[in-house]
Structures are given as C-alpha cells and as structure tokens.
DRENKOLKE-553856 format. One record per residue (C-alpha): residue number from 0; residue in three letters; chain; x, y negated, z negated. Coordinates in nm, 3 decimals. Layout:
REM DRENKOLKE-553856
<atom num="NUM" residuo="Ala" cadena="A" u="X" v="Y" w="Z"/>
...
***
This chain:
REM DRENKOLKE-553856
<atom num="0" residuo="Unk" cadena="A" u="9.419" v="-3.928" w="-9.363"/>
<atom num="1" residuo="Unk" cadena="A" u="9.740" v="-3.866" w="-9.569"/>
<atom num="2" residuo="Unk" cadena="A" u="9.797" v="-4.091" w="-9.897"/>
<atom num="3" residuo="Unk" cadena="A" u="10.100" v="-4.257" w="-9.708"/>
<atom num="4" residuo="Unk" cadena="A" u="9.860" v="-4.377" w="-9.467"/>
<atom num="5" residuo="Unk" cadena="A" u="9.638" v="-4.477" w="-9.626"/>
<atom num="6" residuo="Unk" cadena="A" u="9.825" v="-4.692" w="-9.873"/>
<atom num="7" residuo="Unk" cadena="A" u="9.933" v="-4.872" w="-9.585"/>
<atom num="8" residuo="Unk" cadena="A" u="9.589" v="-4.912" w="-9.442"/>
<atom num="9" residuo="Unk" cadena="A" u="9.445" v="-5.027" w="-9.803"/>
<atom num="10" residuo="Unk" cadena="A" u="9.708" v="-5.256" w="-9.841"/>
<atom num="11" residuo="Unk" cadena="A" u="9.695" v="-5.379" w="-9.514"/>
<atom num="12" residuo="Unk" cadena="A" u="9.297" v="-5.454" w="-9.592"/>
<atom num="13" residuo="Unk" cadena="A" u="9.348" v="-5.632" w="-9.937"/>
<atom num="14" residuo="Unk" cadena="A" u="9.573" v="-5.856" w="-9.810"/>
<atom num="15" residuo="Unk" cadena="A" u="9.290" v="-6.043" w="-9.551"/>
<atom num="16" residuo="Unk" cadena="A" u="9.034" v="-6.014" w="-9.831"/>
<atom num="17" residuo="Unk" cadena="A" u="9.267" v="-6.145" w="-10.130"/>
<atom num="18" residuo="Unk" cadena="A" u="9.203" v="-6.544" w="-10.017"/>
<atom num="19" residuo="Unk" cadena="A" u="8.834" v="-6.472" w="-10.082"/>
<atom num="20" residuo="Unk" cadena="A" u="8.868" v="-6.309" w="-10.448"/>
<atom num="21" residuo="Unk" cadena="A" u="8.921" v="-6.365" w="-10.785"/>
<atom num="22" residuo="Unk" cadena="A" u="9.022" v="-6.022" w="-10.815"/>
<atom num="23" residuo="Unk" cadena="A" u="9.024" v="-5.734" w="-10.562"/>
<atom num="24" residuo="Unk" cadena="A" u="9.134" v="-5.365" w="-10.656"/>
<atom num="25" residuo="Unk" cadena="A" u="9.147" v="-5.044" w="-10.416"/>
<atom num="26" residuo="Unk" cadena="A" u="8.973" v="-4.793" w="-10.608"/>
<atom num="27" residuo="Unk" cadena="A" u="8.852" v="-4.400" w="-10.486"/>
<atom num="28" residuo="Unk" cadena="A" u="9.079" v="-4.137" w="-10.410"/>
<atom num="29" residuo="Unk" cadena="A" u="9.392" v="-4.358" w="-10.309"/>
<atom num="30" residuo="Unk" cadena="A" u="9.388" v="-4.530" w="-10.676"/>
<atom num="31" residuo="Unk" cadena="A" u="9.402" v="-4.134" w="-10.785"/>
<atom num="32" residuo="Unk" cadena="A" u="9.635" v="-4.084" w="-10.576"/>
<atom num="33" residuo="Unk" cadena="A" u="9.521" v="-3.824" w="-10.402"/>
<atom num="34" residuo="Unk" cadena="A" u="9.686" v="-3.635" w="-10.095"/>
<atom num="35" residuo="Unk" cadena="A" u="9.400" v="-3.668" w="-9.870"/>
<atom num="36" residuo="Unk" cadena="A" u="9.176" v="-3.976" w="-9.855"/>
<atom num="37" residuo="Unk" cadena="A" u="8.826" v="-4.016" w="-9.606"/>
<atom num="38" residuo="Unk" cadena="A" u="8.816" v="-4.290" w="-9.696"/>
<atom num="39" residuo="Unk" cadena="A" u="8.848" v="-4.688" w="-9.824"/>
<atom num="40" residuo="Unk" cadena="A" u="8.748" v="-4.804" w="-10.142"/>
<atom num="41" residuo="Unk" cadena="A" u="8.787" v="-5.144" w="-10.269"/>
<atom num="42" residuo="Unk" cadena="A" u="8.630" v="-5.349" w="-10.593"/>
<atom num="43" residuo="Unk" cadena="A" u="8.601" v="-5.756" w="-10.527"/>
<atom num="44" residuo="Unk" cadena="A" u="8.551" v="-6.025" w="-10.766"/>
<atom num="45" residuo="Unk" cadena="A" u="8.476" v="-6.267" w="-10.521"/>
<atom num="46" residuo="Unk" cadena="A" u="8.535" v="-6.632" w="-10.564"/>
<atom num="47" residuo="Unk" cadena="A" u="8.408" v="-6.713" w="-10.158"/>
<atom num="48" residuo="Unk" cadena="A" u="8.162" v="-6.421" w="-10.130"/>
<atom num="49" residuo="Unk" cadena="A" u="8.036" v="-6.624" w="-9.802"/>
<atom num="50" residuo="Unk" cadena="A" u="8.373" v="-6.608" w="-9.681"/>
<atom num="51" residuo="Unk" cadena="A" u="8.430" v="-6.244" w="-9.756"/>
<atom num="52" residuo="Unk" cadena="A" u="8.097" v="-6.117" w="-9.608"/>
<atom num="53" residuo="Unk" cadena="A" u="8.191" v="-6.283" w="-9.310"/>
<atom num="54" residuo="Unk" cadena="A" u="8.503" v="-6.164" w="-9.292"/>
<atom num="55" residuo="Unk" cadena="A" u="8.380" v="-5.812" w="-9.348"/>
<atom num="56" residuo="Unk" cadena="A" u="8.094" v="-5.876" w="-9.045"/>
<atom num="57" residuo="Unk" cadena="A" u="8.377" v="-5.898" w="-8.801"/>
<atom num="58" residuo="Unk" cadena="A" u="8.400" v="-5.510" w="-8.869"/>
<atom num="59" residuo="Unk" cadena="A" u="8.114" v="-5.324" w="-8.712"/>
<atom num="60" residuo="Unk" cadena="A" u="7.874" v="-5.300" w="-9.016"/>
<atom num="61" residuo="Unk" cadena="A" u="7.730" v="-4.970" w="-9.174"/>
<atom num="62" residuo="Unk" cadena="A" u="7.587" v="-5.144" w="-9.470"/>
<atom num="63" residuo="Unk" cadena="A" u="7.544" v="-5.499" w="-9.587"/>
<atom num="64" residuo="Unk" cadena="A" u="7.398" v="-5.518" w="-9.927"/>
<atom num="65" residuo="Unk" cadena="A" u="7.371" v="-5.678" w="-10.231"/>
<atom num="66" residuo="Unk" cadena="A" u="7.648" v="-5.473" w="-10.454"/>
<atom num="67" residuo="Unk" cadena="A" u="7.830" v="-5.347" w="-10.178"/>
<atom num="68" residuo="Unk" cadena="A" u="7.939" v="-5.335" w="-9.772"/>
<atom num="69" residuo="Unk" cadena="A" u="8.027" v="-5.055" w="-9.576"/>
<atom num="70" residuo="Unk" cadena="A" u="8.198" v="-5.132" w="-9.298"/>
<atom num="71" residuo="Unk" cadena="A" u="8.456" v="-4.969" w="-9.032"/>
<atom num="72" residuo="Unk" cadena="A" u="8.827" v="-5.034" w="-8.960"/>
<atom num="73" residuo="Unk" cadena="A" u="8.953" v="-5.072" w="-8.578"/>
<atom num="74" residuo="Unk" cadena="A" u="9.115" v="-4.730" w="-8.657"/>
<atom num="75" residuo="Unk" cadena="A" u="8.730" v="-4.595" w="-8.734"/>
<atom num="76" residuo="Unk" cadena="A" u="8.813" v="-4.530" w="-9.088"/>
<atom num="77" residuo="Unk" cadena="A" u="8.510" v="-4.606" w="-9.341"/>
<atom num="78" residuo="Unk" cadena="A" u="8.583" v="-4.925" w="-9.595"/>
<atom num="79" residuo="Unk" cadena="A" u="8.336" v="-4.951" w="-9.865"/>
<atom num="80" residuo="Unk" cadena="A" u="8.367" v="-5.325" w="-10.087"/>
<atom num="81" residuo="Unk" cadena="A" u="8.208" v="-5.280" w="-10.405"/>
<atom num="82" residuo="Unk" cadena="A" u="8.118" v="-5.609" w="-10.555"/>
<atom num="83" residuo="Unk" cadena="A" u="8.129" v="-5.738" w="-10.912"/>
<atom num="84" residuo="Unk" cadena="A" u="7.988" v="-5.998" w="-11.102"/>
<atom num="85" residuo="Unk" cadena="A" u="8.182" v="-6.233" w="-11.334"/>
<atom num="86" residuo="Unk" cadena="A" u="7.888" v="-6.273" w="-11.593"/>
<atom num="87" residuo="Unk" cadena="A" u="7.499" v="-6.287" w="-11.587"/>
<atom num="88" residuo="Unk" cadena="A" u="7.179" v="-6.449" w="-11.687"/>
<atom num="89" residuo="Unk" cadena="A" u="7.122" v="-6.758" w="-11.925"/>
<atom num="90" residuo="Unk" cadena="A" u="7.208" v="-6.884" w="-12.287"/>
<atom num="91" residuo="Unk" cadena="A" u="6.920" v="-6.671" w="-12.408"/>
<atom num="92" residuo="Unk" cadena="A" u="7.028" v="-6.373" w="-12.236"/>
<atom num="93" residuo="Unk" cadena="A" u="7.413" v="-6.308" w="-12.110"/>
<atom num="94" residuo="Unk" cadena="A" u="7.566" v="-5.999" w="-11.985"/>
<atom num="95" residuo="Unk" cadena="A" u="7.951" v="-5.961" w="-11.977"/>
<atom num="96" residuo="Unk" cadena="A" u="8.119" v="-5.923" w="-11.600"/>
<atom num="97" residuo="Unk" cadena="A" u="8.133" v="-5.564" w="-11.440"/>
<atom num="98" residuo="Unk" cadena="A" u="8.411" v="-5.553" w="-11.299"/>
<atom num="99" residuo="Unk" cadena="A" u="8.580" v="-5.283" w="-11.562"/>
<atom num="100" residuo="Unk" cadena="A" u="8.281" v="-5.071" w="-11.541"/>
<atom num="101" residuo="Unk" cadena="A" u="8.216" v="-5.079" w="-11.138"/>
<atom num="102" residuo="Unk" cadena="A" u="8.619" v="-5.039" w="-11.110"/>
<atom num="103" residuo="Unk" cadena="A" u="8.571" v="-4.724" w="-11.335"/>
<atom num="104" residuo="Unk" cadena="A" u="8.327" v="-4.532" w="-11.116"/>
<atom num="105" residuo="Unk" cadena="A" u="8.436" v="-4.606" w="-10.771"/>
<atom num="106" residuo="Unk" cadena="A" u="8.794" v="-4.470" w="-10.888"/>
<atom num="107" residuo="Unk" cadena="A" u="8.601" v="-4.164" w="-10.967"/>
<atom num="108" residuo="Unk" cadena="A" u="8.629" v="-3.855" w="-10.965"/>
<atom num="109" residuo="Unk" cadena="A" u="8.210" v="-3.777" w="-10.920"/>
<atom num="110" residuo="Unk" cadena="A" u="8.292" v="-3.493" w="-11.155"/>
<atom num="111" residuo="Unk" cadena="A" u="8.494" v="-3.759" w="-11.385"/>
<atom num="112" residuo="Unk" cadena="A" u="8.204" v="-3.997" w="-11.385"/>
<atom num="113" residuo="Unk" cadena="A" u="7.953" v="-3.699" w="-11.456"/>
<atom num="114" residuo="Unk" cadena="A" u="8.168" v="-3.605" w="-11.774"/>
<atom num="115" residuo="Unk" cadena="A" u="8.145" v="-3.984" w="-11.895"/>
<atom num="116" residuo="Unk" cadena="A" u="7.775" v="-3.991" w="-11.857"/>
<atom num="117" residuo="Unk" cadena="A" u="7.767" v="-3.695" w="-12.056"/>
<atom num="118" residuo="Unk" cadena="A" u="7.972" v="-3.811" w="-12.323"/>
<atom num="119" residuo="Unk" cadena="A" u="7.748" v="-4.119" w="-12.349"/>
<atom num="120" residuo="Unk" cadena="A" u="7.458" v="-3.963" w="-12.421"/>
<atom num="121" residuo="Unk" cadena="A" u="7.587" v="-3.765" w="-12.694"/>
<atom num="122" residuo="Unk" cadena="A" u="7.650" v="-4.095" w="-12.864"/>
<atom num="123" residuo="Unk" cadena="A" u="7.333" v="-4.203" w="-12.786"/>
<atom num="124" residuo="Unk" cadena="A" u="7.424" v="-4.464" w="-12.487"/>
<atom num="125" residuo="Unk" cadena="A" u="7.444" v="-4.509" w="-12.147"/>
<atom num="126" residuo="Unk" cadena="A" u="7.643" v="-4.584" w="-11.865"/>
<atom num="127" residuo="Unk" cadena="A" u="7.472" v="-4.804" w="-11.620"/>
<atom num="128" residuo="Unk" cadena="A" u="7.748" v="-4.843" w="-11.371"/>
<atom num="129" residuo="Unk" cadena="A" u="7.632" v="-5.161" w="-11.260"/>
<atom num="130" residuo="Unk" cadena="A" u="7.632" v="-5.273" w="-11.602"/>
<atom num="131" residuo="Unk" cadena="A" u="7.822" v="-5.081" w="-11.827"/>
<atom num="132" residuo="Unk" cadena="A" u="7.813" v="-4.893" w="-12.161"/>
<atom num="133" residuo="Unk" cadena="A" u="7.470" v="-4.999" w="-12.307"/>
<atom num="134" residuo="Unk" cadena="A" u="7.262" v="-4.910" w="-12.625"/>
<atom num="135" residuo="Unk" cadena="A" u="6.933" v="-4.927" w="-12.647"/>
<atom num="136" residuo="Unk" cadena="A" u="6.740" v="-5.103" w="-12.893"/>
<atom num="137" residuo="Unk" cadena="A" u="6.348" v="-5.173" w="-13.028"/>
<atom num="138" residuo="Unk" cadena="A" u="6.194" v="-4.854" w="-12.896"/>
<atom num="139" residuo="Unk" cadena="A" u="6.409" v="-4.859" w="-12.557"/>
<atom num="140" residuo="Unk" cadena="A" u="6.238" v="-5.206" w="-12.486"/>
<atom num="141" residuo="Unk" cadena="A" u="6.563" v="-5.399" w="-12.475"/>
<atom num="142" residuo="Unk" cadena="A" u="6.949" v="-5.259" w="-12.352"/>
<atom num="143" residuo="Unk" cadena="A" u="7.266" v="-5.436" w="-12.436"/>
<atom num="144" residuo="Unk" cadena="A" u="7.570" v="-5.428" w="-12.299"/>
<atom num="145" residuo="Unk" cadena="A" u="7.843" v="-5.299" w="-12.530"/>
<atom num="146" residuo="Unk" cadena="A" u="8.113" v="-5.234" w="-12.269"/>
<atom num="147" residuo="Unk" cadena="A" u="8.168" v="-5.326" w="-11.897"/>
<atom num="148" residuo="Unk" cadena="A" u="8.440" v="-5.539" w="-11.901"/>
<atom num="149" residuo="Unk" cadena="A" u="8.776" v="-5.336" w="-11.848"/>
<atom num="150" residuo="Unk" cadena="A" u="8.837" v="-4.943" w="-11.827"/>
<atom num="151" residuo="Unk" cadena="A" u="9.025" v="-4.953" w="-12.111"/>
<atom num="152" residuo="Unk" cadena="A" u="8.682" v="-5.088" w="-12.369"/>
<atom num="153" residuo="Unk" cadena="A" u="8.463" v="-4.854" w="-12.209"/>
<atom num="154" residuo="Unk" cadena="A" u="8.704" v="-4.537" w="-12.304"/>
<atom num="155" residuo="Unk" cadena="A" u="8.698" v="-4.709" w="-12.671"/>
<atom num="156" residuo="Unk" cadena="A" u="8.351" v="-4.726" w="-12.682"/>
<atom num="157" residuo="Unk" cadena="A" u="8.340" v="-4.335" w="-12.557"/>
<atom num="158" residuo="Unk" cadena="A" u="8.557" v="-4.308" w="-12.847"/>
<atom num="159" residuo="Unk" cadena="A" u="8.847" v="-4.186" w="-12.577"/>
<atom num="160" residuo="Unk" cadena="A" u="9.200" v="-4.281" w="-12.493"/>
<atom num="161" residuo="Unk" cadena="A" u="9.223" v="-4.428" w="-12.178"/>
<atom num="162" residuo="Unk" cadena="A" u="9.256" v="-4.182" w="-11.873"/>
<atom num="163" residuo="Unk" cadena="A" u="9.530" v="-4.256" w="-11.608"/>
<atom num="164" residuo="Unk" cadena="A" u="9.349" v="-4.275" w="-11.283"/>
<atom num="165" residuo="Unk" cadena="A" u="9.549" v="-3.986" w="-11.131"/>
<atom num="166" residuo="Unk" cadena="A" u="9.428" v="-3.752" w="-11.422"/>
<atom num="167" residuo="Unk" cadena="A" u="9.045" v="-3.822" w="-11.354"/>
<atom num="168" residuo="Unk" cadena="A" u="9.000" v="-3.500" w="-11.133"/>
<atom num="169" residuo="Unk" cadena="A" u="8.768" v="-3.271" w="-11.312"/>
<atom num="170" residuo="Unk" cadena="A" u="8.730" v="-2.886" w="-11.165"/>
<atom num="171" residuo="Unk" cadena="A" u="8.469" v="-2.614" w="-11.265"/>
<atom num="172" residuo="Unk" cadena="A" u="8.699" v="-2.286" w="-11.382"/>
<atom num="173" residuo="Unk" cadena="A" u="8.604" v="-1.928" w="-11.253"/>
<atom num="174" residuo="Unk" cadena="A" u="8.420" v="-1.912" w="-11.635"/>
<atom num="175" residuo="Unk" cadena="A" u="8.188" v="-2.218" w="-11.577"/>
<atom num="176" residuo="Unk" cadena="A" u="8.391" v="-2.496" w="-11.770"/>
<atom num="177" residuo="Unk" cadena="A" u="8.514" v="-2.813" w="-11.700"/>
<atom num="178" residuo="Unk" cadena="A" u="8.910" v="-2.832" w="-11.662"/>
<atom num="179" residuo="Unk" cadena="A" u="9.127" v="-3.193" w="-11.622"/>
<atom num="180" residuo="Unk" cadena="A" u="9.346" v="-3.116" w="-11.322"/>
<atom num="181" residuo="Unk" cadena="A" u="9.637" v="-3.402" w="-11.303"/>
<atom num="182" residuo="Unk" cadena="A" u="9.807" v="-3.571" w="-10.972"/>
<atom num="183" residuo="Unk" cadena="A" u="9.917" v="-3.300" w="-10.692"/>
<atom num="184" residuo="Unk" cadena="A" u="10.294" v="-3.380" w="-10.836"/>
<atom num="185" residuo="Unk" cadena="A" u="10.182" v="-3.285" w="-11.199"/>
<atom num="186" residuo="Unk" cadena="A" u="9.957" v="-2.941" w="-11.159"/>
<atom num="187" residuo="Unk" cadena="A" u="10.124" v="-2.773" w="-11.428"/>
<atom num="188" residuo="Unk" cadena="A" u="10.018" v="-3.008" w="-11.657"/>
<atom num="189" residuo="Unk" cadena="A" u="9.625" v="-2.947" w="-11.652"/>
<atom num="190" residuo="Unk" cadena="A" u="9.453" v="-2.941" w="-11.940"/>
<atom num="191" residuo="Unk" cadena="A" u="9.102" v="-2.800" w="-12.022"/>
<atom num="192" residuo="Unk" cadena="A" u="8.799" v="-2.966" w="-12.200"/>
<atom num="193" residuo="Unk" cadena="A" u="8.775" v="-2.919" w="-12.619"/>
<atom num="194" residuo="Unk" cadena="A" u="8.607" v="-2.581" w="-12.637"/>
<atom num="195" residuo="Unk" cadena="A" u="8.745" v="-2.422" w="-12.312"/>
<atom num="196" residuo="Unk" cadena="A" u="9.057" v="-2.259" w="-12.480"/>
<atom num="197" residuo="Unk" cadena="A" u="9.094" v="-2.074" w="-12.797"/>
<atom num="198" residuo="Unk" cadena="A" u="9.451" v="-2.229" w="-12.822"/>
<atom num="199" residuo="Unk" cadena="A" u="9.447" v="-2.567" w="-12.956"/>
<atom num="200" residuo="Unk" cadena="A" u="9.835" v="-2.544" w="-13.055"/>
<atom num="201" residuo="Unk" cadena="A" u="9.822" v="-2.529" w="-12.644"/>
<atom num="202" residuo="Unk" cadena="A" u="9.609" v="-2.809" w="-12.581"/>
<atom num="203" residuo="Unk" cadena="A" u="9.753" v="-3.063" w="-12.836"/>
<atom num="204" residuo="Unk" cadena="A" u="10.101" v="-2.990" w="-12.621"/>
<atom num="205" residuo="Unk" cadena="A" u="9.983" v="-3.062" w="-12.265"/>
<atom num="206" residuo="Unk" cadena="A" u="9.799" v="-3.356" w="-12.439"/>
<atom num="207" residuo="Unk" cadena="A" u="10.148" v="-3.449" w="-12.533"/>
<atom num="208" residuo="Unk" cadena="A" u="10.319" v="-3.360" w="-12.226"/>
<atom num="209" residuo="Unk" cadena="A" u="10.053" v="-3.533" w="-12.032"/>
<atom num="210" residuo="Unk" cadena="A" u="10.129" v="-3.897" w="-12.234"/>
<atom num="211" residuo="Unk" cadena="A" u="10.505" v="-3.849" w="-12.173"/>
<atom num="212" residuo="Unk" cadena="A" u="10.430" v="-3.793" w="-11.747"/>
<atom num="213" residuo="Unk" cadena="A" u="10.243" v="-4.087" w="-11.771"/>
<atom num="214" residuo="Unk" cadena="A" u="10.544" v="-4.295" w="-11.951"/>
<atom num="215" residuo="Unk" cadena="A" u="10.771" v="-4.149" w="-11.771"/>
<atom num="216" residuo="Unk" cadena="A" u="10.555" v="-4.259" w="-11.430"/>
<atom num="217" residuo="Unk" cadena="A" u="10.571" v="-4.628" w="-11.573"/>
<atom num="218" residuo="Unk" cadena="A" u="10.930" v="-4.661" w="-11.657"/>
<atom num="219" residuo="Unk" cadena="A" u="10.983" v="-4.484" w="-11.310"/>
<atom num="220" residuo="Unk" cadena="A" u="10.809" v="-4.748" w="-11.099"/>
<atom num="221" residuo="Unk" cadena="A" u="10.932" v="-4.997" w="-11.347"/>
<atom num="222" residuo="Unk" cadena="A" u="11.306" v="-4.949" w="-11.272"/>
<atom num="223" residuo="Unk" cadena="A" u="11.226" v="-4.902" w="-10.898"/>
<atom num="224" residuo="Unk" cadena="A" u="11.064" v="-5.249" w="-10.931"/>
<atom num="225" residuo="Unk" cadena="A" u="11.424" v="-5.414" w="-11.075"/>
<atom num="226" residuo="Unk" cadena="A" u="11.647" v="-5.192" w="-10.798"/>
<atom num="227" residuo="Unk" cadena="A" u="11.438" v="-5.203" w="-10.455"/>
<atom num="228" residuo="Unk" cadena="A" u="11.269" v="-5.402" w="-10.225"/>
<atom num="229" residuo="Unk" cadena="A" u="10.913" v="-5.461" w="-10.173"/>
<atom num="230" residuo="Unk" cadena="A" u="10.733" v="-5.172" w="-10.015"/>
<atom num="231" residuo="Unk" cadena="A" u="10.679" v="-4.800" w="-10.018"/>
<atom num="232" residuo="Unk" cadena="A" u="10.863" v="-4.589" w="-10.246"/>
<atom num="233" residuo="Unk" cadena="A" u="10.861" v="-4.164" w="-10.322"/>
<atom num="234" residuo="Unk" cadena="A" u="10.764" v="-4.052" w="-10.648"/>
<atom num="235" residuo="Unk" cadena="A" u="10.804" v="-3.757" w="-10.764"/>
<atom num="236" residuo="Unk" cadena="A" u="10.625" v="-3.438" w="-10.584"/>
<atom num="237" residuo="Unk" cadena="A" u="10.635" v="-3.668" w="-10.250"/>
<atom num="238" residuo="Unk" cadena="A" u="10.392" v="-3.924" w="-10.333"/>
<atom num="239" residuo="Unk" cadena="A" u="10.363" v="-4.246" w="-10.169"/>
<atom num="240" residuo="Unk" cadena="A" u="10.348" v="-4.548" w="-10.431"/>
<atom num="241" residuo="Unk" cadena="A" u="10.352" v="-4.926" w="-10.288"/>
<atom num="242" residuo="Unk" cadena="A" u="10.549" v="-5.178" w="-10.498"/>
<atom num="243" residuo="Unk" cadena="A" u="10.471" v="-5.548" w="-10.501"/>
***
C-alpha cells in the first residue's frame, strides 16, 4: 500500500478510536514515513478500553490480548493497537506510564530498536519496551524505571539527541556496518554510525545538514498549516503529509 493510502486509511481509523483515548498515535512505517506500508500501526492510551476493544471486535480479530489487538480492516489490511498504560502499581511501588517508550518501538525501525538496545547495554541498562529504560539495582534483584515516559527522555537517558522518526531506518553497508538512511525525499543525506567513516569533518556536516532538513520540514508544514486547508499536502520528494 502506498504512503498516500495509507495516511488516509490511518487517519480514517484514528478518528473512530479517538472517543475512546486519552491519547492515540499511528506509529510503524507510516509515522516514518515510508513509501510502502503492510501495514497499520497505532499506540492508545485508552480512557474507555471496554469501549475500544469492542469497537476493535467489530473487525474480524487476529489477536486480542492484553498489550495489544490485531485486527483487520474491511479493505483486509492488518491494524495492530498497541496499548499503554498511564502509570502502575501502589505507593510502595510506582512505575511511570509507557506510552513514550511503547510509541518508540512500534515506530521502529527493528534495526533502529536493535541499535537502542545496544546502546543501553553499553551504559549498563535496559530497554524493556513495555517498560522503558531501566537500571538494575541490589544484585539484579530489583529494576527501576529511569525512562518510559516520552521519546524525547529515553534519547536523554541514551545520552542521544532525539531522532526524527523518518531518520530511524538503519541499513547494514556492503562492509558489515550500520548506516542511518533518512526519508525516501532526503537519501543524500545518510549518515553512518561513529566508527564507520574515517571522515569525521564528513560526518559532523551531514549531522548538520540533517538538523537543518529537519527545521526546514517543520517550518514547511508550519506555513502550510497558516496558508491551506485541512487535509493532504506534498512535501518535498512526493510525500504525502496530513495536516490537522
């Protein structure tokens, strides 16, 4: 399915579940914006979980569980509702919601997610996606939470800048490493991981280039927020952005 359509189709599907949530996101390939998308990916907060389980069952069901539903569309496209918590457990013991951290990995990319496992563990934590960012403590007895709630705290705690969801693609290189490949409108701006260029002169550049793409995005859908109606714009390279 192309982006366009699927926009449409995501849109189309937030809009009946949005009575039922606190906060409801479409996440996966779409949010990366993506030129080809299997699929439906949406993060609830739910405030009437009853209500939106119910409303999902009217879809013939793949998967009804606990965290998450898969369902299908009339159009036989797969849906998959991720659900969040807004906080856990007692006075003794209280976890912060999930949403940032379940947001986070169902945007992707797998190979995205992989690299901020990775980089977790080298700082001696771990990212429970259901969670968060936790630490351990007292002999691995006892985790706590140190980051879950938005995307933005669990890059700080990674010690990272946050990553625009369209620049999450990660790609192994003919030589074995990891490179950052950007939005099918930015391609010449890809970057490689630390280490996987001799050229750092090079990399501190697109770094810079990459920020400015990004501003440039936001002022861009900015304006066309002042000077157009609601609905589906063209950005740049031909892809399909929907403006509330």
């Amino acid at each position: 399915m192309k982006l366009h359509d699927a926009i449409k189709l995501a849109e189309r599907i937030k809009g009946v579940l949005a009575p039922f949530c606190e906060r409801i996101e479409i996440a996966g390939s779409i949010r990366r914006a993506r030129p080809h998308v299997n699929d439906i990916d949406l993060v609830v907060l739910p405030k009437d979980e009853t209500g939106l389980r119910a409303t999902l069952r009217k879809c013939p069901v793949v998967t009804d569980g606990k965290q998450m539903m898969v369902v299908k569309s009339r159009e036989g496209i797969q849906i998959d509702v991720w659900f969040a918590h807004n906080g856990t457990g007692d006075m003794f013991a209280q976890e912060p919601s999930n949403w940032g951290s379940l947001l986070l990995c169902r945007t992707g990319s797998k190979e995205h997610n992989v690299h901020l496992c990775q980089l977790a563990q080298k700082l001696g934590l771990k990212w429970e996606t259901s969670r968060g960012l936790v630490k351990t403590e007292d002999g691995g007895q006892r985790t706590e939470v140190i980051a879950s709630l938005t995307e933005e705290e669990i890059f700080r705690a990674l010690g990272m800048e946050f990553v625009p969801p369209a620049m999450r693609e990660r790609q192994r290189t003919e030589g074995g490493g990891l490179k950052t490949e950007g939005p099918v409108w930015a391609d010449s701006f890809s970057t490689q991981e630390e280490g996987a260029t001799e050229d750092g002169g090079r990399r501190s550049e697109v770094s810079t280039a990459v920020q400015q793409l990004a501003g440039a995005l936001h002022d861009t859908i900015a304006h066309i927020k002042q000077t157009h109606a609601r609905g589906f714009v063209r950005l740049p390279g031909g892809t399909a952005a929907f403006i509330d």
